[in-house]
C-alpha positions as CSV (number, residue, x, y, z in Angstrom):
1,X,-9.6,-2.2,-18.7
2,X,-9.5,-0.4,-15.3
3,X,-6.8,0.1,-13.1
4,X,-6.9,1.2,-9.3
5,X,-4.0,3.1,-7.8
6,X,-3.7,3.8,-4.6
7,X,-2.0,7.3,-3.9
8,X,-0.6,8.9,-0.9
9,X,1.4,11.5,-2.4
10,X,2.1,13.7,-5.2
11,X,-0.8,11.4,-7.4
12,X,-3.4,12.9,-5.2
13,X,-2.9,16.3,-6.6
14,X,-4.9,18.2,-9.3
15,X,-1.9,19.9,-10.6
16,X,0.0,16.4,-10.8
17,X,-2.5,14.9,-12.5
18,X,-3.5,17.2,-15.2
19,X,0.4,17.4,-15.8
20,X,0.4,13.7,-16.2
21,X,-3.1,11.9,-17.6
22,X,-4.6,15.5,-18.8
23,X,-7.4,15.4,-16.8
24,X,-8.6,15.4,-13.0
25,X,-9.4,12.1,-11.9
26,X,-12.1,12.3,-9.2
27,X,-10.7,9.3,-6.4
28,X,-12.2,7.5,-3.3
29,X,-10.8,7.8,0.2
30,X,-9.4,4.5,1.0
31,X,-7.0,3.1,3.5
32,X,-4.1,0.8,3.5
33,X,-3.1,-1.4,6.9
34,X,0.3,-2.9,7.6
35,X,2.4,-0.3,5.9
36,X,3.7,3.1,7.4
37,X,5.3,6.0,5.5
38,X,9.2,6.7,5.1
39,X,11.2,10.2,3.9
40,X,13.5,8.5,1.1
41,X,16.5,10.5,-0.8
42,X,15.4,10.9,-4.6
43,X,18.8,10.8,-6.7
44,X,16.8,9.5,-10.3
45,X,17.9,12.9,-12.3
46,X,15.0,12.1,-14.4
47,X,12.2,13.0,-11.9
48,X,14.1,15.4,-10.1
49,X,14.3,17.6,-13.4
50,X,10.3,17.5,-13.1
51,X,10.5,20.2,-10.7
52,X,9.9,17.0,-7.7
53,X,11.3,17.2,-4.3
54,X,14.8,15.5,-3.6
55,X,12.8,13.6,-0.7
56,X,9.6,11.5,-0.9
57,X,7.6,9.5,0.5
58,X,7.7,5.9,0.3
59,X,5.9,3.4,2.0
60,X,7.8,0.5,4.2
61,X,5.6,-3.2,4.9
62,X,5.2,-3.9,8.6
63,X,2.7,-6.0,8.4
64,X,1.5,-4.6,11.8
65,X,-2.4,-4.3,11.4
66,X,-2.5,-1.0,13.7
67,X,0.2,1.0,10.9
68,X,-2.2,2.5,7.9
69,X,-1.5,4.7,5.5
70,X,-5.0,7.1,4.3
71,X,-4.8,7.5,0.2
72,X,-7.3,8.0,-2.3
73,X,-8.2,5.4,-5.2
74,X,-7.7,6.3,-8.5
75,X,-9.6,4.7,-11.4
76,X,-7.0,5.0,-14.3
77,X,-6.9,3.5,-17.9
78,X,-4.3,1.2,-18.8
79,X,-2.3,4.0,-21.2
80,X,-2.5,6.3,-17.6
81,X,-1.1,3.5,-15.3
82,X,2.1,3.4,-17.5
83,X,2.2,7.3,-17.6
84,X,2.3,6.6,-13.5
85,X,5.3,4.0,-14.2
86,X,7.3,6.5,-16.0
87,X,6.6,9.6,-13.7
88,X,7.6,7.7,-10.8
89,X,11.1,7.3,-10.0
90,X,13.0,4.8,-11.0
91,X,13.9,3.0,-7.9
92,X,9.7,2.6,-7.1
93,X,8.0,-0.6,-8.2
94,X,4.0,-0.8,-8.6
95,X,2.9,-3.6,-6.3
96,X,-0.6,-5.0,-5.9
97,X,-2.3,-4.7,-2.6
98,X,-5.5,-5.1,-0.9
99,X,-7.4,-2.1,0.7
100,X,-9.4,-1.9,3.8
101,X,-12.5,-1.6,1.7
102,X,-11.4,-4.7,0.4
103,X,-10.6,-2.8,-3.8
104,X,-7.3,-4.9,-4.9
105,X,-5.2,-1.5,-6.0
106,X,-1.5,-0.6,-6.8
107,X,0.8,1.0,-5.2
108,X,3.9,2.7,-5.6
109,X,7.0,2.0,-3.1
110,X,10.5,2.1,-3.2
111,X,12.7,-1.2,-4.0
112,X,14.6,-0.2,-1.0
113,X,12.3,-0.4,1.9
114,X,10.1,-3.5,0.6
């Protein structure tokens, strides 16, 4: 079965993801509305010992139609969308969202903005 993620970070990389899943996974440009981007303070030792930044991005739910976050779709397999759970740190959740184009996707955001 498919699974869509929406990435707006690190997931977006080729690097990343040939790291992670083993391959390069070719995404669409897509866009998210009523969310905005945050700078949140990493402390899971977990992903920080994968060579991560201290700070990332999260995203925060305004609801406000003219916030949008720009991303790219990836189509995973089920076995790669838990890979994404575990690489991600521990304090993001994998929410379901609808896209501007209209693709229902997950995302990653912190527990502490949503």
């Amino acid at each position: 079965m498919k699974q869509y993620l929406f990435s707006y970070g690190t997931l977006q990389t080729e690097k990343t993801q040939v790291e992670l899943f083993g391959r390069i996974i070719q995404g669409a440009a897509d866009t998210l509305r009523g969310y905005k981007n945050a700078t949140i303070e990493i402390t899971d030792q977990s992903f920080l010992s994968k060579g991560e930044g201290k700070y990332q991005q999260t995203l925060i739910h305004t609801k406000e139609e003219n916030d949008l976050i720009k991303g790219t779709v990836l189509e995973l397999t089920n076995e790669e969308i838990l890979k994404a759970d575990k690489y991600e740190p521990e304090n993001y959740k994998r929410i379901k969202v609808i896209l501007e184009s209209g693709k229902e996707t997950w995302i990653y955001t912190s527990v502490d903005t949503t």
